[in-house]
N, C-alpha and C positions, 0 to 999 in steps of 0.2 A: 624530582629528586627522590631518591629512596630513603623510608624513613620505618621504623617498629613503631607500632600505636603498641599499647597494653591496655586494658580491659577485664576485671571481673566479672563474670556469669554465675549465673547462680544455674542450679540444674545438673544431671548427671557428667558433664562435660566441665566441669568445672569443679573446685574443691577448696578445703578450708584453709588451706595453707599459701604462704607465699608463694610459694612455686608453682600453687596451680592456678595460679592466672593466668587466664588467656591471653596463649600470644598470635597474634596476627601479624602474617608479611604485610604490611599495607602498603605496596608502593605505588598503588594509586586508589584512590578513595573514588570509588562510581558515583556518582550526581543521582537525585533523585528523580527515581525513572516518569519519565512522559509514555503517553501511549504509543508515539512515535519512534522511540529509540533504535539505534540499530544495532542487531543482534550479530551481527557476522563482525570478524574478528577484526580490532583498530590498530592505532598505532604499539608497535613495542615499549613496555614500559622502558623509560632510562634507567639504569644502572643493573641491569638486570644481565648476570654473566650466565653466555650459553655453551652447555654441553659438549655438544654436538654427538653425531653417530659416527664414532670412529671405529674403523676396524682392528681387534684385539691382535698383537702382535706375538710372537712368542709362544711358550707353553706348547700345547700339542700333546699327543696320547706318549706316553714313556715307551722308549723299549723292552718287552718282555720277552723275544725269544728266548733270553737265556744265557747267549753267548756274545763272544766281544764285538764281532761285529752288528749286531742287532739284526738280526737276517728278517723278514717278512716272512710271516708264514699263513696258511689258512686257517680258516677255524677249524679243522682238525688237527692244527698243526704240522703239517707236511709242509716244509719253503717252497716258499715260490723263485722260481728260478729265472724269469723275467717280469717284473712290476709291471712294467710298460707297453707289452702288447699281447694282443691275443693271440691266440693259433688259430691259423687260417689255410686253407685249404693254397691258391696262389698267393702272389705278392698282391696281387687285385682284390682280395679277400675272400669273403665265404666263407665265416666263423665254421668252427668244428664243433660238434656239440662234446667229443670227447675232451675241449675246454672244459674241464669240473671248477677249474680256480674263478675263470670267467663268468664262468654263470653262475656259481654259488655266490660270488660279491652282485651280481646285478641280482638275484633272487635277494637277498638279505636286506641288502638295497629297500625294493620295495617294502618291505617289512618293518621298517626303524622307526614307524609312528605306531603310540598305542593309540585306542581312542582321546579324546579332547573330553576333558572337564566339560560337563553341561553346567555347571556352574564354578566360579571362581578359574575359569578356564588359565587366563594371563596370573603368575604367581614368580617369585623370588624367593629363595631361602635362605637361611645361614643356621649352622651350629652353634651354641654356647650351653650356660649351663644356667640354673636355680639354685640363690641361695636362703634359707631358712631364716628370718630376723629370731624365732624362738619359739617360746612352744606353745604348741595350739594343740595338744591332746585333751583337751577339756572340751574342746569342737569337733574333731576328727580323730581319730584312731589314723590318719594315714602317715607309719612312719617320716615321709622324707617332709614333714610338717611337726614331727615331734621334740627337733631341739634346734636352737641358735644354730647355724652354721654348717646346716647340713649343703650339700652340693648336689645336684643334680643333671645329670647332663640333660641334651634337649635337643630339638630340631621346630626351627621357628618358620612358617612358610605365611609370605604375606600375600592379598590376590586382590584382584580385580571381580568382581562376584558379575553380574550379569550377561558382558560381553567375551568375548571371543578372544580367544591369545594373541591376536595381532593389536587389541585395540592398542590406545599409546596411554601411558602410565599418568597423563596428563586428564584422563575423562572423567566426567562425573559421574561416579558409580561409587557406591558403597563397597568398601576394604576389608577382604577376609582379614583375620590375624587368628592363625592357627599355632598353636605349640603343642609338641608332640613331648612332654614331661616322661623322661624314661625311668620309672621308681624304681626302688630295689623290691617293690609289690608288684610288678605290672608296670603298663603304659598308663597313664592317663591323659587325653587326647581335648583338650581347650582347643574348641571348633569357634573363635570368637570373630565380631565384626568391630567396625572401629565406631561404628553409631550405636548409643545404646539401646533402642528399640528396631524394629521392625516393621513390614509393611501390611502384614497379616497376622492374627491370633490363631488361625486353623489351616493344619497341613492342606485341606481341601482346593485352599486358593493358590498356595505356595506357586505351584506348578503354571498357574493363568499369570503370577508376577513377571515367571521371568519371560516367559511367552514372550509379554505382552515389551516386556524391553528387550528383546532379540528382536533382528533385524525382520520384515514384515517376509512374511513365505510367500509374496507373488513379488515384489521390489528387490529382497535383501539389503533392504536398507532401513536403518531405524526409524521410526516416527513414532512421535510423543504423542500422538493422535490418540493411539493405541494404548498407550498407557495411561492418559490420563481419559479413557474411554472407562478402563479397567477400574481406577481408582476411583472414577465417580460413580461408576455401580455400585461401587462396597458397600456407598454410603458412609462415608468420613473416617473409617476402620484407617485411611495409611493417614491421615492428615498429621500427625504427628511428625511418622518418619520422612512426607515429601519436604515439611517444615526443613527437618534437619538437610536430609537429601540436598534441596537448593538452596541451602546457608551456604557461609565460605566453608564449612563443617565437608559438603562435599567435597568439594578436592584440596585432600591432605598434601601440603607442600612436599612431602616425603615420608618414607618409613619412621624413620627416628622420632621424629616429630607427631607420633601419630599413636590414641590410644587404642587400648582394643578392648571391648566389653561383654560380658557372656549375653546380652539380652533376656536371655532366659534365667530362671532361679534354679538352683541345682541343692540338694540336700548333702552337708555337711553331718555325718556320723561318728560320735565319740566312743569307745571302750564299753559304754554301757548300754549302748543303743539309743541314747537321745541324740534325736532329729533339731538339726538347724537349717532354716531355708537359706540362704545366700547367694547374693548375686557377686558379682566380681568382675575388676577391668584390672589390664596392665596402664600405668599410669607411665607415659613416657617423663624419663628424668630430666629430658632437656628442654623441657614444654611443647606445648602444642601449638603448630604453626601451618595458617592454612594458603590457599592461595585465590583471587577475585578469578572472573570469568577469563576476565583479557590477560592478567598474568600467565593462566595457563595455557591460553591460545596461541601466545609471543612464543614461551617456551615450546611446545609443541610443535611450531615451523624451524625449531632448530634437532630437537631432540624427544624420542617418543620413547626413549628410557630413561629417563633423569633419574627416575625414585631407584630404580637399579641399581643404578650408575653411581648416587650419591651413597647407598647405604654399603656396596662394596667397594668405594673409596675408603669412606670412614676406616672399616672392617681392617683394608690392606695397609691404613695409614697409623694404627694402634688406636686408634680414637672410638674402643669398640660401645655400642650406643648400650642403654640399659633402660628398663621400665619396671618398675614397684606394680606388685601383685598386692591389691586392696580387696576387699569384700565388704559388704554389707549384711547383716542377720539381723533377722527376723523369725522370731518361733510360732511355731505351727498354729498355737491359738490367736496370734497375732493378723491370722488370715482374711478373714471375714470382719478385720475391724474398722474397715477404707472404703472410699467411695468407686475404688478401681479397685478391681481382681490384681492381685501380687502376683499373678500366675501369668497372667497376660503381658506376651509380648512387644504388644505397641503401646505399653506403660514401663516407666523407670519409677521407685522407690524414691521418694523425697529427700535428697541428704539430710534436712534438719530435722526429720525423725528418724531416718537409718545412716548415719555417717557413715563415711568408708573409713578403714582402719587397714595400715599395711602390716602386710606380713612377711613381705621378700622379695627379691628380687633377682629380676632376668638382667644376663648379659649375653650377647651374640655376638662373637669373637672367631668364627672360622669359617670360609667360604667355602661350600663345596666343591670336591674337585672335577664333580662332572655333572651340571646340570639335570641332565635325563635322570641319572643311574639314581640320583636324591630329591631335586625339588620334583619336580615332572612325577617320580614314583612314589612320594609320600603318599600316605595314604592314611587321613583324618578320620577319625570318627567321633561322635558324641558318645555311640555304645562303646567306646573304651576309655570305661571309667575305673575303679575299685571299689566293690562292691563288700559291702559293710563298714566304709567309711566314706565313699563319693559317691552319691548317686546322680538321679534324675528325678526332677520334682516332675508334677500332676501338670505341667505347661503343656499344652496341646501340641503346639508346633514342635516343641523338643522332643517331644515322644514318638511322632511321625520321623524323627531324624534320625533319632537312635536304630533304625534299621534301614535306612535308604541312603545312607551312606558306605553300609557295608556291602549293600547291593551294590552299589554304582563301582569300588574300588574290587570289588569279585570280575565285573564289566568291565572295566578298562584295565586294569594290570594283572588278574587274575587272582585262581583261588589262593594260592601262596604266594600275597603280597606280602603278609605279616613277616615273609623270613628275608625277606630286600635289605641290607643292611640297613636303610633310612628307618625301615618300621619295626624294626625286631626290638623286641624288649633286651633291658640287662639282664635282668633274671632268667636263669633256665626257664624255657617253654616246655610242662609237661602233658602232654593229651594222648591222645589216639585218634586223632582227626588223620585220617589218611590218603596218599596218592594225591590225583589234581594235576594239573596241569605244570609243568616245572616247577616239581618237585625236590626240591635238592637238602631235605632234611634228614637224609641218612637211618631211616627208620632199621630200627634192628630188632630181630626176635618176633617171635612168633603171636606175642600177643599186641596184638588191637580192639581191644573192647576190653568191659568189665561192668561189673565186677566179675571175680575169678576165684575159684576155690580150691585151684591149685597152682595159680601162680601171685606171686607180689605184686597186686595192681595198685596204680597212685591212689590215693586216699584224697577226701572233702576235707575243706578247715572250715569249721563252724564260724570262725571267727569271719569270715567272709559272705555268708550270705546276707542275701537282700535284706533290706528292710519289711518286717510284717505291718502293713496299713490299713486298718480298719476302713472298710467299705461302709457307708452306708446305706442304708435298706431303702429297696424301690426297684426301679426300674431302669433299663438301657436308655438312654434318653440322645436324641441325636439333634439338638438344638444349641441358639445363638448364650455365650456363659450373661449374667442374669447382670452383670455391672461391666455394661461397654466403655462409657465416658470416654467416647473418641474424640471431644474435641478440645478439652479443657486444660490436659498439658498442652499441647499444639500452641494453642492461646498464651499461656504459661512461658515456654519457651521463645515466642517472638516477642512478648515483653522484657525477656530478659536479654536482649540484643541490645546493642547499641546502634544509631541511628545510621550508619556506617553501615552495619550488617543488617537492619530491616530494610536499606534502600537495594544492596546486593540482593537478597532475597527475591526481593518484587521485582529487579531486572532479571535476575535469572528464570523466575516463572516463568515473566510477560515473554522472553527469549522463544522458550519453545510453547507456551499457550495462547500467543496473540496470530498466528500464523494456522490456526485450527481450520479447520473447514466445518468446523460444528460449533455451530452458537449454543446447543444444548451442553457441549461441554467446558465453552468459555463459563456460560455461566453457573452448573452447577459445581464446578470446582472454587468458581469467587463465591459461592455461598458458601462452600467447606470451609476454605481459610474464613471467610466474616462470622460461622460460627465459632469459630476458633477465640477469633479476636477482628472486632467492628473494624478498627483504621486498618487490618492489615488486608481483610476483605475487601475491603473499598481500592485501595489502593494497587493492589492485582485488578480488580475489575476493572477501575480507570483506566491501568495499562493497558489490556487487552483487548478493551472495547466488549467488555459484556452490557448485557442488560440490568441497570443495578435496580429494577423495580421487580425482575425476574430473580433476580441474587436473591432479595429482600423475602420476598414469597417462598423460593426452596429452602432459605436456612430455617426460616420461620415454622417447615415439618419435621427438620433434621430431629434427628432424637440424639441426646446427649450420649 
């Protein structure tokens, strides 16, 4: 029988109000795992209504010739005067190559894929807007945050971050949630995840993460072999995020239901130039609802776009979803006052010394009307922020991102993505960045560069630049930051479960870690989680069949 549990958490996923209790679909409660359990997919839960994969009926591209009967034309524009066949030489065929209409549609043809996302590949979008609860110019100079009730339109793209656009909306994988904030300053581009930590503190490994969860290069197929080869090298650096990763936390029952959190801290700047570090999540308004292993597996033999499916229901049905933009601050001498670096990724901020505090809210209220042309050609960045009132804090991995994202969307959609209608700002664009690959910004006049001495070039607003940050004196230093304490939220976090979610937990490990063909990896992963926290080490190792005398020995060198 299908039934809602409710449950409190204490921890970044959880918050001080009613509303932010955790909700869980629980329609079926997993038993506590044996080291025997089996992992491939069981009966469908009952009451559980499916989807299905139906084919979209209706709609279709509009008529644009122009005229009343809608004629087909080429892309130059000349009709086509048969839709329906080629020219050919006899009635037996022998295309003609003087066919320009034929070959120019199978030439375009092959052309109508750009590259594929290397990460957050699989993604959904929608439209809405931002609106201001009041004024925060005492924290930021950025207008569309300086009074009640400002509005701001927007472009929200949710993803699937490690796998490949066909995976099904159903997998365990960590959830982009991107918003493209369009100010009457600029863009500013909320590149967020729906976990609030991470699996690495330094860009360096970034690249080995998602490796190592792409499918293998001699199989193409995934195996966790691999990734938890990777995580136990690190030495307990992801132990936090695989915590969250194989909670019910990994697979989000849907968009709506789902929050999203910058992981990183980002620098808040006011009118006078004081710095506030802050982190931030979108708080979804309808709570958070996740799904067990076998829920998703049931759903998934019927439909491998549910989360799609549900959030442009919603959208078409008026019921459009919304999520509270919160932050946390914390001031710059507040830095060095904790036993974890505030800078580091695979740590969250303690609510009960940094509370989140809301400031506004999202609503996403319009489907786009062509997939490709908007979600497909978004194009995210961290580096688009507003500079002298949002920046980018001293966070390693953030810093690595702030330009390997402008790389990547130069790489797949080109150098003039920015003027795609999904990414263009509201405000005039004024530069002299020039030419490029479809180009279609109507550049006029003779000047492109400056400054100039005899003609009107755009001018700098002082009010804009960077922040000035006092360096300290030394040296370049290319080592591990001095407070790792990679195991101790991890620990933290599975005590704040309920016995429901510690037993999910440990069956979803033992799922893909009892099946290893390396006992050095069964058990220096059961010694990461037992440093973490003793029952929950144990209990993975049970499942899996490690050595818990071998556990007991590696957690016993772990460094905190």
């Amino acid at each position: 029988m299908a039934f809602v549990s409710s449950f409190t958490v204490t921890g970044p996923l959880a918050g001080t109000s009613p509303r932010s209790s955790f909700v869980q679909d629980a329609r079926r409660v997993v038993p506590a795992v044996a080291a025997t359990a089996p992992c491939h997919r069981r009966a469908r839960p009952t009451g559980v209504t499916m989807g299905g994969d139906r084919i979209a009926t209706g709609g279709g591209f509009e008529n644009t010739a122009g005229d009343e009967t809608g004629a087909m034309t080429t892309e130059w524009g000349a009709k086509v005067g048969d839709k329906d066949h080629s020219l050919v030489a006899t009635p037996k065929g022998g295309l003609l190559l003087q066919d320009t209409v034929t070959l120019q549609k199978l030439s375009r043809f092959n052309r109508e894929r750009i590259p594929e996302r290397v990460v957050h590949a699989r993604g959904t979008g929608a439209y809405g807007y931002f609106e201001s609860y009041g004024d925060e110019s005492a924290l930021t100079s950025a207008e569309f945050l300086s009074a009640p009730g400002i509005k701001t339109p927007l472009f929200c793209r949710f993803s699937m971050v490690t796998l490949s656009k066909s995976v099904a909306e159903t997998t365990r994988d960590v959830r982009g949630f991107a918003v493209k904030m369009k100010t009457s300053e600029g863009i500013w581009d909320m590149v967020f995840n729906n976990l609030p930590v991470f699996f690495v503190r330094d860009q360096r490994h970034f690249v080995d993460v998602i490796h190592a969860f792409k499918p293998d290069p001699v199989t193409n197929l995934q195996d966790f072999d691999r990734v938890f080869d990777l995580m136990g090298a690190l030495g307990g650096e992801a132990t936090h995020m695989l915590t969250y990763l194989f909670s019910d936390h990994g697979i989000p029952a849907d968009y709506q239901h789902m929050d999203g959190n910058s992981v990183h801290a980002y620098k808040f700047l006011n009118a006078e130039g004081k710095v506030t570090y802050v982190k931030l999540r979108w708080r979804a308004v309808a709570g958070v609802k996740n799904m067990t292993e076998e829920e998703a597996h049931a759903l998934q033999a019927d439909d491998l776009n549910h989360a799609t499916r549900s959030l442009y229901t919603d959208i078409k049905e008026g019921k459009f979803p919304e999520w509270e933009l919160q932050i946390q601050e914390m001031k710059p001498e507040q830095l060095g006052d904790f036993e974890f670096d505030p800078l580091d990724s695979t740590k969250h901020w303690p609510e009960d010394q940094f509370p989140y505090r809301t400031i506004g809210k999202m609503v996403l209220n319009e489907i786009p009307n062509n997939f490709f042309e908007h979600t497909e050609q978004a194009a995210f960045s961290p580096g688009n922020m507003l500079p002298g009132a949002i920046e980018a804090s001293e966070d390693r991995l953030l810093q690595s991102r702030l330009i390997s994202y402008f790389s990547a969307h130069e790489y797949r959609v080109g150098t003039n993505h920015y003027k795609l209608p999904v990414n263009r700002p509201v405000n005039e664009v004024k530069n002299y960045h020039a030419d490029g690959q479809m180009n279609m910004g109507e550049n006029k006049g003779t000047l492109n560069y400056e400054p100039s001495m005899v003609h009107e070039a755009y001018m700098d607003s002082p009010k804009a630049k960077f922040h000035q940050l006092p360096l300290p004196t030394g040296t370049y230093v290319q080592e591990e930051i001095a407070k790792t304490l990679n195991f101790k939220q991890a620990g933290d976090l599975y005590r704040s479960f309920s016995e429901d979610m510690r037993s999910n937990l440990v069956y979803n490990l033992s799922c893909k870690l009892k099946g290893s063909q390396s006992q050095l990896i069964k058990d220096t992963m059961s010694a990461h989680f037992f440093k973490a926290d003793k029952e929950y080490g144990t209990r993975v190792a049970e499942a899996i069949g490690a050595n818990m005398g071998e556990v007991e020995s590696i957690a016993a060198k772990l460094k905190e």
